[in-house]
N, C-alpha and C positions, 0 to 999 in steps of 0.2 A: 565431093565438096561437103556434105554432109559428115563424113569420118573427119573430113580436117576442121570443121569448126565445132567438133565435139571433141576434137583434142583441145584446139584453143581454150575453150571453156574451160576445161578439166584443168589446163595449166593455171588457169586465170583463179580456181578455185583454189588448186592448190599455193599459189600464191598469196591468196586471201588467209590462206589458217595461217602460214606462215608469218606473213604479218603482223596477223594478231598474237602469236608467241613473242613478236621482235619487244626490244626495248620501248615503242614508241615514243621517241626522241621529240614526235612533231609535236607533244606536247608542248612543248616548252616555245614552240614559233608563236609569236604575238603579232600579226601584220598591222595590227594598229598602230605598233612602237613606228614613231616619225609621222604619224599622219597628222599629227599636232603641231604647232607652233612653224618651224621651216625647215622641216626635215623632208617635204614635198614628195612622198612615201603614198604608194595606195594601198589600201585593205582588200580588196578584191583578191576572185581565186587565179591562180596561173598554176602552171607546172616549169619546172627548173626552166629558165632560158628559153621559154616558150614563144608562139607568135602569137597567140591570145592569152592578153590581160585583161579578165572580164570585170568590171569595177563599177562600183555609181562614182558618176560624177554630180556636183552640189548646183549646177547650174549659177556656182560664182565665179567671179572673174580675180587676176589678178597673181602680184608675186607666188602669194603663198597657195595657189588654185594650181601649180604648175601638171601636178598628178590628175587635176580635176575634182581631188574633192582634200578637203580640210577638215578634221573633227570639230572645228567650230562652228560648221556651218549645221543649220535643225533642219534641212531640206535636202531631199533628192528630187531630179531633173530627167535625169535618163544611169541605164547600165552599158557604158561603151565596151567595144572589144580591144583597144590597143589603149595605153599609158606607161607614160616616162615613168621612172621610180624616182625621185629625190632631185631632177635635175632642178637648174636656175631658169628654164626656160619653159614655156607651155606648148603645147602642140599632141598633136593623136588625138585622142577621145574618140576615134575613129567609130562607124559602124552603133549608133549609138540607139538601145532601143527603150521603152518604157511602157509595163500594162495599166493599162486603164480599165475602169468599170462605165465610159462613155467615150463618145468621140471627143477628141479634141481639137479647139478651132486649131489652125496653123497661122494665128496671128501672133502666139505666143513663142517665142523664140528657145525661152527656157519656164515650163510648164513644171513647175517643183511642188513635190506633195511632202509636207512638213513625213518627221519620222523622230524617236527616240533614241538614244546609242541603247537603253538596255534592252531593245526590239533588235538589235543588232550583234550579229557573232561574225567572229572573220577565226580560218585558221587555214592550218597547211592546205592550198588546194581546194579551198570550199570558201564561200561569205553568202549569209543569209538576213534578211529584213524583212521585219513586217512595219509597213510603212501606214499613215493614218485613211488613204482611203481604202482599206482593207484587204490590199493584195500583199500575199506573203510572197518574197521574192528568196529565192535558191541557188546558188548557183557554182557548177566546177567546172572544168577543164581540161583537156588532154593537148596536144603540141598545138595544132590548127583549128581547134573547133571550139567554142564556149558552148556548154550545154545549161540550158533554162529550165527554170521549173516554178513555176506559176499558181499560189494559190488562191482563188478567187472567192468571194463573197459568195453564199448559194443565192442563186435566181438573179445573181445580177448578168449583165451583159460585158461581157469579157474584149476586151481591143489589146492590142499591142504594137505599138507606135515606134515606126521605125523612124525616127530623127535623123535622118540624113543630112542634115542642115545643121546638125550641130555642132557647136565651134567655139570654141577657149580661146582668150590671149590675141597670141598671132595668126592666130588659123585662123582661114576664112574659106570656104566654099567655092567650089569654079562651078562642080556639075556634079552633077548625081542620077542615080535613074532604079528605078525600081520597077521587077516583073513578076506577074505571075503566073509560076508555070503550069503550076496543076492545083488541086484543094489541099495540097500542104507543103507547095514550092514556091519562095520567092529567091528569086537570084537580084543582083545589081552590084551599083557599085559608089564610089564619090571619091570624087578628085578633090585634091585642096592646096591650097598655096600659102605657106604661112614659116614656120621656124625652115622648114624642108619645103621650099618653094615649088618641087615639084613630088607630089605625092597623090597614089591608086592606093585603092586597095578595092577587088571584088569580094563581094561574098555569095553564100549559098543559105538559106537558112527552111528547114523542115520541122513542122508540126506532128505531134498526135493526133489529132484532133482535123477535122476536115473548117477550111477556112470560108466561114459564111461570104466574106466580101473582101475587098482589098480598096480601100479607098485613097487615090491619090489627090493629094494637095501640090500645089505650085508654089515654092516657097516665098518666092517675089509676093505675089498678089495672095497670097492666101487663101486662093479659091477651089474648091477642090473642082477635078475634072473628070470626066469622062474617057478619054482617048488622048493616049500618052502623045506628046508633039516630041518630033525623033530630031529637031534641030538644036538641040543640048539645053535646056529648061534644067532647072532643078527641081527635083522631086522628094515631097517623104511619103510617107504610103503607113496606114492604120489597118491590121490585122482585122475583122469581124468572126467574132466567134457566135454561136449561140450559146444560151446556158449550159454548164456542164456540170450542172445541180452535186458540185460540190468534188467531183476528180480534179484532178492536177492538170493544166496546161505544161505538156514538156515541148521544149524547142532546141533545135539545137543551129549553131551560126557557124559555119566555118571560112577563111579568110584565104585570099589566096592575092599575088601581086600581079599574076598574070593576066588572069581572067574568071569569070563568075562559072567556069564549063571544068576548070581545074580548082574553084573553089565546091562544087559539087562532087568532085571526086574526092578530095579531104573529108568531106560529111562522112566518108566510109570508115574512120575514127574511130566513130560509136557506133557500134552495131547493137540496135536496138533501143529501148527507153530504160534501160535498169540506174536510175541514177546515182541508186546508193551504188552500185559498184563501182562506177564511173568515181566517184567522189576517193570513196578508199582508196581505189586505183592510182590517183593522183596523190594523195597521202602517203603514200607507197613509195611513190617518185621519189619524197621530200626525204623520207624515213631513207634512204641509201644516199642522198647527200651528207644528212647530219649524221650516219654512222663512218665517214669517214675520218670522223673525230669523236671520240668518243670520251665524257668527261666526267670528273668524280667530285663533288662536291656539294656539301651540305646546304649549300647559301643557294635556294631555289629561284632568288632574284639575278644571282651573275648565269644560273642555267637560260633563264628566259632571253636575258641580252646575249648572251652568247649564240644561242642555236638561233634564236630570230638574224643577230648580225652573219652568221653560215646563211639562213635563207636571204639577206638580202644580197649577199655578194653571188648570189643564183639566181638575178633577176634580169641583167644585162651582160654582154651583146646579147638579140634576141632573135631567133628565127626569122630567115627573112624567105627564104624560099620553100619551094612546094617537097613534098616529100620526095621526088624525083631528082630534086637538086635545081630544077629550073626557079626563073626570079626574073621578072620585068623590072630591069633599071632607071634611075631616073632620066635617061637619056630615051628610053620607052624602050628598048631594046631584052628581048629576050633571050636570055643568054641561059649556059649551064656549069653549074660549077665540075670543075673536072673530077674531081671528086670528095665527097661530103657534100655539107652545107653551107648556104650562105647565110652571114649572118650581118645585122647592122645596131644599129644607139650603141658608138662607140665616142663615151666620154671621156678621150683618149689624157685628158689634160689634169683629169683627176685620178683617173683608173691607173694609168702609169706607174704611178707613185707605191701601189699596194697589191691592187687586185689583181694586176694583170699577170706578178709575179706571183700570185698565190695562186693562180690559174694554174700555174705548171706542177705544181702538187695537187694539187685536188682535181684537175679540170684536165686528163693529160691529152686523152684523145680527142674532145670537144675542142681544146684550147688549139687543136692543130688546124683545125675547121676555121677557127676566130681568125689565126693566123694567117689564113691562105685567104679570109673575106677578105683584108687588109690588102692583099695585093691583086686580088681582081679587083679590088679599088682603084691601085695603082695601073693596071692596064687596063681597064677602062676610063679613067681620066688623066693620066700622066704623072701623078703623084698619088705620096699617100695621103690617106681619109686624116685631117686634122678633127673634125666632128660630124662623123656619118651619121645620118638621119634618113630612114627609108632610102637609101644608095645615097641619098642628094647630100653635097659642101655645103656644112652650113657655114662652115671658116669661124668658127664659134672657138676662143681663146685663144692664147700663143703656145710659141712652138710649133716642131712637129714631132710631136710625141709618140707616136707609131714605129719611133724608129728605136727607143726606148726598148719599147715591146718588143718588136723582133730580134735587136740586140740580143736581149736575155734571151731569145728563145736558140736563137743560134749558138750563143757562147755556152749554154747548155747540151749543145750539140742533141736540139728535138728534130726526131725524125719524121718526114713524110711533108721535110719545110724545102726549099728550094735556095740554099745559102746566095747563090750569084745572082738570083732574080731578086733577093731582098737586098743585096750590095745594091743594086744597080735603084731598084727605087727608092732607099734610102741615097743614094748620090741626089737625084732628080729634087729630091723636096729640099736636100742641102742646098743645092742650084738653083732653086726656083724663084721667078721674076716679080714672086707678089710678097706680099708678108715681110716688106721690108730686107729682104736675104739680100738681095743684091746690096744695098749700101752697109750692111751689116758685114760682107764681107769686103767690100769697099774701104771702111774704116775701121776695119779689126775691133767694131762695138756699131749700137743701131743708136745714130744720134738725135736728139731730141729731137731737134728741126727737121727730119728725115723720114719720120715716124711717129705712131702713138705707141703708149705702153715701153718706153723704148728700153727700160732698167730690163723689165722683165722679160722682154723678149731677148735681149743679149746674154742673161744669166743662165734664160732654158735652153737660149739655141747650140752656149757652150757648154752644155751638160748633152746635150742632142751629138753635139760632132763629140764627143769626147765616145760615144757609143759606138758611133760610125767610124771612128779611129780602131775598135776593140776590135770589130770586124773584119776592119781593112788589113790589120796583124794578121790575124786565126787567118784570113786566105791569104795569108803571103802578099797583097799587097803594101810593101812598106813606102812608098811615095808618097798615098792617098792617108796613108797610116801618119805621115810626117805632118801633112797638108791638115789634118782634122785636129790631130793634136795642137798644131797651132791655134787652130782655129779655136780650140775647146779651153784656152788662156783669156778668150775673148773679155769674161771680166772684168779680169784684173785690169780694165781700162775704163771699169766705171767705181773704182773701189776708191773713195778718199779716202789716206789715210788721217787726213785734218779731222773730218768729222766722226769717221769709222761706221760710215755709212757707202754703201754703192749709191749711185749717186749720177741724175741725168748730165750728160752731156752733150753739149753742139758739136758740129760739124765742124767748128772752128779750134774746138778743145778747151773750152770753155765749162764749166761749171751752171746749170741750171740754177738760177737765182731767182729769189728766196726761196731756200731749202729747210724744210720743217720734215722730221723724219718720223711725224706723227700723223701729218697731212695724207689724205687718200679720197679719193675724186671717181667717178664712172666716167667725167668728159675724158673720151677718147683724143679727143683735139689738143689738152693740156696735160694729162695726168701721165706721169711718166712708170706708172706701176699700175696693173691690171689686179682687177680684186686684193690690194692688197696697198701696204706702203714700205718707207726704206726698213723698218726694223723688222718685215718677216723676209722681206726677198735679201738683205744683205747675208742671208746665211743660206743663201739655194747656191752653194758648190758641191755637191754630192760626190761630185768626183776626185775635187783635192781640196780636203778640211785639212791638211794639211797646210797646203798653199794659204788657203785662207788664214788659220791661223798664223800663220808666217805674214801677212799682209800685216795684220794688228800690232805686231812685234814681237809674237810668240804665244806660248800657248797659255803660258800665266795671263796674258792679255786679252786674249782669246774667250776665258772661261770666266774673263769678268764680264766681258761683252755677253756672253750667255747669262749667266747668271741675273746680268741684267734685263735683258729679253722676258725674263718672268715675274723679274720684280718689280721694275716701272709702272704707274699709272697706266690705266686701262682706256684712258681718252683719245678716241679716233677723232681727228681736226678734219674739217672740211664740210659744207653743207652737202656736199652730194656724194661723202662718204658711201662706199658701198656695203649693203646692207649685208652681205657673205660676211665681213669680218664679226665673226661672231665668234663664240666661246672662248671667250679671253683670259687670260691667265698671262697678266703683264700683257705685252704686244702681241703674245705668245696668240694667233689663233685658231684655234683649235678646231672650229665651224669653217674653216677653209681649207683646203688644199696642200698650199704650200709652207705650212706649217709644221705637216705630218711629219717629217722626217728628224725638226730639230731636236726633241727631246735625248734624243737617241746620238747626239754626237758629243756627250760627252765620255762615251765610249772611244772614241777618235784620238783623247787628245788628256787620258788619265784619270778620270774619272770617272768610272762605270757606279758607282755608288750615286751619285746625283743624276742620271740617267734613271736609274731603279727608282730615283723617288720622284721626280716629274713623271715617267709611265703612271704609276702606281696612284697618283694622284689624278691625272686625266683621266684616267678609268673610272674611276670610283665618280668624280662630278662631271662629266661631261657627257655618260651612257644610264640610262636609265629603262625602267620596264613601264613605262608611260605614252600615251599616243606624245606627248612634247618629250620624247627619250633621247633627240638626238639633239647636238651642240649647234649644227648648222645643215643645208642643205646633204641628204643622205648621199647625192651625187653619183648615181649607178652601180653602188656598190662600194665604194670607196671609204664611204666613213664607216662601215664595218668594215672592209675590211682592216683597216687599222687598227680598229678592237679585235680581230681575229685573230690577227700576230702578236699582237700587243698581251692579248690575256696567256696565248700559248707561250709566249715569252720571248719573242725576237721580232726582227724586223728588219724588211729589205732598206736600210735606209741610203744604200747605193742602189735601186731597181735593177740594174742592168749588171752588176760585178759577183754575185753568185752568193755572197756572205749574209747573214742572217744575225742582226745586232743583239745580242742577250739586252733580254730589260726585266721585267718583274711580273716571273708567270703567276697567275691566280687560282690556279686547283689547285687541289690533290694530287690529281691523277690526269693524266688527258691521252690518248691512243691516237695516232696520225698514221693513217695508214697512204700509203707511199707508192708512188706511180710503179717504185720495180718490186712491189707486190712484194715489200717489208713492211714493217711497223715501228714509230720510232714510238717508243713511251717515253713521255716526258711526267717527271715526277717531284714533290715538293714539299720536303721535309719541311716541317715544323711551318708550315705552312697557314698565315692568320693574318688580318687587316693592319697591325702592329706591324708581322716580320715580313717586310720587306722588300730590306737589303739582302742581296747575294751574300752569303760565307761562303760557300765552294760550289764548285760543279763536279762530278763525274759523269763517264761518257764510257759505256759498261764495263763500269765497276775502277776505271783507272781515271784518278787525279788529272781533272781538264783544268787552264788556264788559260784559253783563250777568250776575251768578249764576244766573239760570235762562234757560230757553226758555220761551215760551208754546205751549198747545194749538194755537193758531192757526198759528202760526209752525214749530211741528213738521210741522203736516201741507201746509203746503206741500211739503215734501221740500228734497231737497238734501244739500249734504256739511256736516256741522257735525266739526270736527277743533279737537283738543285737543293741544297740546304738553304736554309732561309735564318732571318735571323733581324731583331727588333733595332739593329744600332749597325752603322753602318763597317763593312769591312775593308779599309782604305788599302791596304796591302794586295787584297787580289783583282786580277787583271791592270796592274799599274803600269806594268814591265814595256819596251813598246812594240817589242817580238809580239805580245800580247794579244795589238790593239787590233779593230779591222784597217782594212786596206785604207789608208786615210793620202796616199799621195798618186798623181797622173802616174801612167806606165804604157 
């Protein structure tokens, strides 16, 4: 035992010089960018896709709190171990602790000690604070454990407050329980009910230091007690240290879903208190993401947003099981994954769009783990995850967007996926009896009276079967293939072409009156568009911009309907407008979702040159190296990744049909290294904020005229280079051999 952890070391050492020879990329990660304004982003440390996000939270409440903490706020409350990145909703902050220099009553719910940002550093893997009552707070990460480091005032009396009672938003506390096992073991755990109505999480957590006391509070009465009561009370419990005349308190917390006896066996994580290595170590992690793209440019401002938007599309799905592959479900069920990991925060309704197809280049053998949590979803509850949260439905947006995902993953032909297990659960959510599916296929569209949301859910659900049709081809069934395609028409039954808006309809077939195509609403009861209104969802056909265009009257008609999309007044109508439609640019917006894809279809339909200057333009004002950098909600990844195609120069703006839309790369130079272990260089003459527009592309060294690359054709590798040029090139990619796939099949 002795020889094999004097290898491990040695290994660990030599990884260490290596690293510090490497490029050190993680410079350039800023975890602040988004923590401002409602990009709902935390600065805390994590490791890639980890199950602890160790973070302060502000002890504020509220939209923009969804992370738990907001650079606006001058106050810390507690450092929890789990948080959302970017999402629209609150919940986690799980595991939440805070050191103190005295006890504190437990009448205080959120106990905030003001702090400075310039007392404040966050970066790859590490965030540090010295906060005003004079403890400096430390802290990194490896997959299950957050390790602490603690420095205290000399001669003061050291606590460290486990808040178990802590709770944001919609979370609220069922039960908790804290023990302790020895003078530098406490285990427990706390249930909660709130976004994910049913949510465990145990932990383990160990000291340096031998623990003077452990005092338990009753959170109800606020009294502290003596003798734990075993008929489920809620508890938080405050560390007692004695003076440690000036050494460091380290601690380390590890999390487990099972139980507090396999959150103890994670603790084996860290062996030992060496933090700075731990810290590198997780620096480490970050530095072999960002070298999967490696990039060349002068402009030190688009390195920062670039490598930060690479780390944030590595913040979600996130570890949900033990290193063994086991995972207590919300159903309380201990199950195992058959093999890898399980994983959950699947924001399947924004992720869809961008990330989840960037997963399959960057992410190849994780991304197979993502994919198989996805349907121990579906066989554990009958369908797939529309918004997993800790295993639990939270039925959070429309569609079912999962089927998106595995779409591509199968028409990809990724290995170690199970093709007929994902046919059949992608049938089941086609089929299923909630979310409105049954009268939506009832009446070949989801009608007003029948439903909420009902534009947008008939727009995504025929973008959903139109996948499920892709499928049903590649295995030879052509029946289900006939039956989806119809079904994936479903729009063109809410498309006026009077107004040239989609547009709600009754049951009757009737037209939703008064129609304002600038109006947008959160009542679910009236609003017939879900974060959004008629002028961003009238253009979500991803699958036939063709068709659509053809609806209009063609494609000259088409391209004035876009054209106007970015020129029109920026006024959202409605008092209860949703606060997502943000980063505007005409209707165009760009802080939501379903906006991602429009820029890029005027590649579809002739004009890749106004494509190049909408990208080009959204980049430059809608990303920034600021904690306020992002346009709108950072959404788990998703509004990077859109900058991450976006700056490399294309874009899945079909997710699921294999093609990668040219738009307006932004380096010099960029290196993408490639799941079959090629590298494609993508390169950019004459390359400056002025030029642009595309002049040419070649695809090594021979004259390309296509507007996109294929999947296929990217991972061969090679050098794909782009000339560049201040005025636009109307002539190339016009042809419509040219264009990407703009019609059903």
């Amino acid at each position: 035992m002795v020889n094999k952890l004097k290898k491990v070391s040695i290994l660990f050492a030599l990884a260490l010089s290596s690293y510090a020879q490497a490029q050190n990329l993680t410079k350039y990660i800023d975890p602040m960018i988004g923590t401002g304004g409602h990009g709902h982003t935390y600065p805390g440390a994590t490791v890639p896709f980890g199950m602890v996000q160790l973070s302060p939270d502000n002890g504020d409440e509220g939209w923009d709190w969804c992370s738990g903490y907001n650079y606006s706020s001058p106050a810390i409350a507690g450092f929890s171990h789990m948080h959302l990145s970017g999402t629209g909703c609150g919940d986690w902050t799980d595991i939440s602790v805070m050191p103190h220099t005295s006890l504190i009553a437990d009448s205080f719910r959120f106990f905030k000690v003001p702090f400075d940002h310039k007392n404040e550093q966050a970066s790859a893997g590490f965030y540090s604070v010295a906060m005003n009552n004079g403890v400096k707070v430390s802290l990194t990460t490896t997959e299950r454990v957050g390790f602490h480091k603690y420095e205290f005032p000399k001669g003061s009396t050291p606590f460290v407050r486990f808040q178990l009672n802590y709770m944001i938003n919609w979370d609220s506390t069922v039960k908790t329980r804290i023990l302790l096992l020895n003078d530098s073991t406490v285990v427990g755990y706390r249930y909660s009910y709130g976004w994910a109505n049913v949510e465990r999480v145990y932990f383990a957590a160990r000291v340096n230091r031998s623990i003077k006391n452990l005092h338990i509070f009753e959170c109800r009465t606020h009294g502290e007690i003596k003798q734990i009561d075993e008929t489920g009370k809620d508890y938080n419990g405050e560390l007692e240290f004695t003076d440690l005349n000036g050494q460091p308190l380290m601690m380390k917390v590890a999390l487990s879903s099972v139980s507090y006896d396999k959150a103890l066996e994670a603790l084996r994580e860290i062996k030992g208190w060496d933090f700075e290595a731990y810290k590198k170590k997780a620096e480490m992690m970050w530095e072999h993401e960002l070298e999967k793209t490696v990039v060349k440019t002068n402009d030190e401002h688009l390195k920062r947003i670039f490598y930060t938007a690479v780390y944030h599309t590595c913040l979600a799905p996130v570890l949900y099981s033990d290193a063994d592959g086991y995972y207590k479900n919300a159903k309380d069920n201990v199950r195992r994954m058959r093999k890898g990991q399980r994983y959950t925060v699947f924001s399947l309704w924004d992720t869809f769009r961008g990330l989840n197809p960037l997963f399959t280049l960057t992410q190849p053998t994780r991304n197979i783990d993502i994919l198989n949590s996805m349907l121990a979803f579906y066989e554990e509850n009958g369908l797939l995850p529309v918004w997993d949260l800790s295993t639990f439905e939270t039925n959070c947006m429309s569609g079912y967007h999962a089927v998106p995902v595995l779409a591509d993953a199968v028409l990809k032909d990724t290995k170690g996926l199970d093709a007929n297990l994902v046919f059949e659960a992608m049938l089941a959510s086609a089929n299923q009896k909630e979310r409105g599916t049954q009268d939506y296929i009832k009446y070949g569209y989801l009608p007003s009276d029948k439903g909420s949301f009902s534009v947008t859910l008939t727009v995504e659900y025929a973008y959903d079967d139109w996948c499920i049709a892709q499928v049903a081809k590649k295995l030879g069934k052509m029946d289900l293939y006939a039956t989806f395609m119809k079904r994936a028409d479903s729009w063109k039954q809410l498309f006026d072409a009077k107004t040239g808006f989609m547009r709600g309809k009754k049951a009757n077939g009737t037209w939703v009156t008064p129609f304002d195509p600038y109006f947008a609403s959160t009542d679910w009861r009236t609003s017939n568009y879900e974060e959004g209104n008629a002028w961003q969802y009238t253009f979500f056909v991803p699958h036939d911009i063709q068709g659509l265009a053809n609806a209009f009257g063609g494609n000259d008609a088409f391209l004035l309907k876009l054209d106007s999309l970015f020129s029109v007044n920026s006024n959202i109508k409605g008092e209860s407008a949703p606060p997502d439609m943000s980063g505007l640019i005409g209707q165009y917006a760009h802080g939501n979702e379903p906006s991602h894809h429009i820029a890029y279809m005027y590649n579809f339909v002739g004009q890749p040159w106004k494509t190049q200057e909408r990208v080009r333009n959204i980049i430059e004002t809608m990303y920034h190296d600021q904690p306020e950098g992002y346009a709108g909600n950072e959404d788990c990844g998703q509004m990077s990744a859109w900058a991450v195609w976006s700056m490399m120069g294309f874009f899945p703006a079909n997710p699921a049909n294999g093609e990668y839309v040219f738009g307006s790369p932004v380096f010099d130079d960029l290196s993408l290294k490639l799941p079959s272990g090629k590298t494609m260089q993508i390169k950019t003459k004459n390359n400056s904020k002025a030029n642009m527009y595309i002049q040419g592309i070649t695809l090594n060294g021979k004259p390309y005229s296509k507007t996109y690359i294929s999947h296929a054709d990217l991972l061969k590798g090679g050098v794909l280079e782009f000339t560049m040029g201040d005025k636009p090139n109307k002539k190339w990619g016009i042809e419509t051999n040219n264009w990407p796939s703009t019609a059903l099949k």
